[in-house]
N, C-alpha and C positions, 0 to 999 in steps of 0.2 A: 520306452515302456512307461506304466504307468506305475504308480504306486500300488494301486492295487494287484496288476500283475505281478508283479515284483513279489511282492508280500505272501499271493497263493503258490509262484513255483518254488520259493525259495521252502514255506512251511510243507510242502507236496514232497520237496525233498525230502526233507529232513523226518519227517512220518515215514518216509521208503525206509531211509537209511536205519529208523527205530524197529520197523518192520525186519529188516531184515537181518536186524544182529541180533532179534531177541526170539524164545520159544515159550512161546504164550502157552498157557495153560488150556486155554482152546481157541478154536478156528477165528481167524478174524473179523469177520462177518458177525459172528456173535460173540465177541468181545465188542464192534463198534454198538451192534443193537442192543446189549447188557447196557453200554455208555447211555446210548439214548432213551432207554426205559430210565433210568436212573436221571438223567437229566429233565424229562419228564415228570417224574412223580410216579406216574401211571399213566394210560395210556391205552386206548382198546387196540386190536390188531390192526382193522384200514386205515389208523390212523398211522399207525406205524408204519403200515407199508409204501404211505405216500410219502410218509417221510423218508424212506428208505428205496424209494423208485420202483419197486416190487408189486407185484401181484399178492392179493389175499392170502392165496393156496399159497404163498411161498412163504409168506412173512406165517402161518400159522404154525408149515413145520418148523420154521428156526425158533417161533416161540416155545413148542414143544418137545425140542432138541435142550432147551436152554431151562424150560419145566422138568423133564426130564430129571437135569443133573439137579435139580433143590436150587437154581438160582432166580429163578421168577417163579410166582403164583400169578394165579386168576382170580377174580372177585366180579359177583353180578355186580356191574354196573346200574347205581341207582337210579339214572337216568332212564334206564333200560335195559326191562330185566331179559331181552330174548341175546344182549351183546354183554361182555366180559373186557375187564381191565386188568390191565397185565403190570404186577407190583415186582419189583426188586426184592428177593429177600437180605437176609444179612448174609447166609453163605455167597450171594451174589456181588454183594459190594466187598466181601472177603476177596473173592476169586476176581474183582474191576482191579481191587486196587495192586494185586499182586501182577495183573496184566498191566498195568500202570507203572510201577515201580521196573515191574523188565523192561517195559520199554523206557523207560529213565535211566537206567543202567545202561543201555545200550550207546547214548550221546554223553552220558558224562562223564566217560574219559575225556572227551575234545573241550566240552565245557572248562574241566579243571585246565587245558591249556591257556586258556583266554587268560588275560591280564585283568588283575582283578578290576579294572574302571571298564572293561566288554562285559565281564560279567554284571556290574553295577547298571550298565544300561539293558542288559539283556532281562535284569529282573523289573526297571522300569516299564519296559518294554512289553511284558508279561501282563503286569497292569493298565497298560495302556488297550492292549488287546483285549482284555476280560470287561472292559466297559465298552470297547466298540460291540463284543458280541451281544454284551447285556442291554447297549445302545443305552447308557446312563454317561449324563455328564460327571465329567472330572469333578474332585471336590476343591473350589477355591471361592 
C-alpha cells in the first residue's frame, strides 16, 4: 500500500470510531456542512453543493435546516444580486465547536494511553497534516 492509502483508511477509521461514540448535537451531514461553510468563510449554495456531491435542491434544504436553528445566515451576494451567500453565525461556530470537542472526547481516552513520545509525534504529525491540506511548505 501506499502512503497515501495508508493515511485515508486509517483517518476513515478513526472519524468512524469519533462518529460513533459521540451524540452530536445535530445530524452529521450538517455538522460536516456547518464545518465547510466555516472553512469557507461563505460560500453560495452550488458551490456548496459541488463541494458536497449534492444536487442544488438538496444542499438548499440542509442550508435551511441549518438557517433554521440561528446557525447560518444568507447575504445578497455582491457579485450577484439574483444568488446568496451562506455565513456562519456565532451560535453556529458555538454548536461546530461543541460537535468538535464530542468528538475529541470520544478518542481521548486511547490517546491518553499512548506514551507520551506517540503522543509527541502524533501532535507533529497534526502539523505536518494541516500544511499538506493548506499545501504550504514547512517553516525551515
Amino acid at each position: 500500500m501506499t502512503l497515501g492509502v495508508d493515511l485515508l483508511a486509517v483517518v476513515a477509521r478513526l472519524n468512524r470510531l469519533a462518529n460513533q461514540r459521540s451524540r452530536p448535537p445535530l445530524p452529521w451531514a450538517q455538522a460536516r456542512l456547518l464545518s465547510t461553510i466555516e472553512d469557507k468563510g461563505e460560500a453560495r449554495i452550488s458551490e456548496l453543493a459541488c463541494l458536497d456531491h449534492c444536487s442544488q435542491p438538496t444542499m438548499t434544504t440542509q442550508v435551511h435546516r441549518l438557517e433554521d436553528a440561528g446557525l447560518v445566515t444568507r447575504a445578497v451576494d455582491p457579485d450577484d444580486a439574483r444568488a446568496v451567500r451562506i455565513r456562519i453565525t456565532d451560535q453556529g461556530r458555538k454548536t461546530l465547536a461543541r460537535v468538535r470537542a464530542d468528538r475529541a472526547a470520544a478518542i481521548d481516552p486511547r490517546l491518553a494511553r499512548l506514551t507520551p513520545e506517540d503522543r509527541q509525534v502524533l501532535t507533529a504529525a497534526v502539523d505536518v497534516l494541516r500544511r499538506l491540506i493548506e499545501d504550504t511548505p514547512p517553516d525551515n
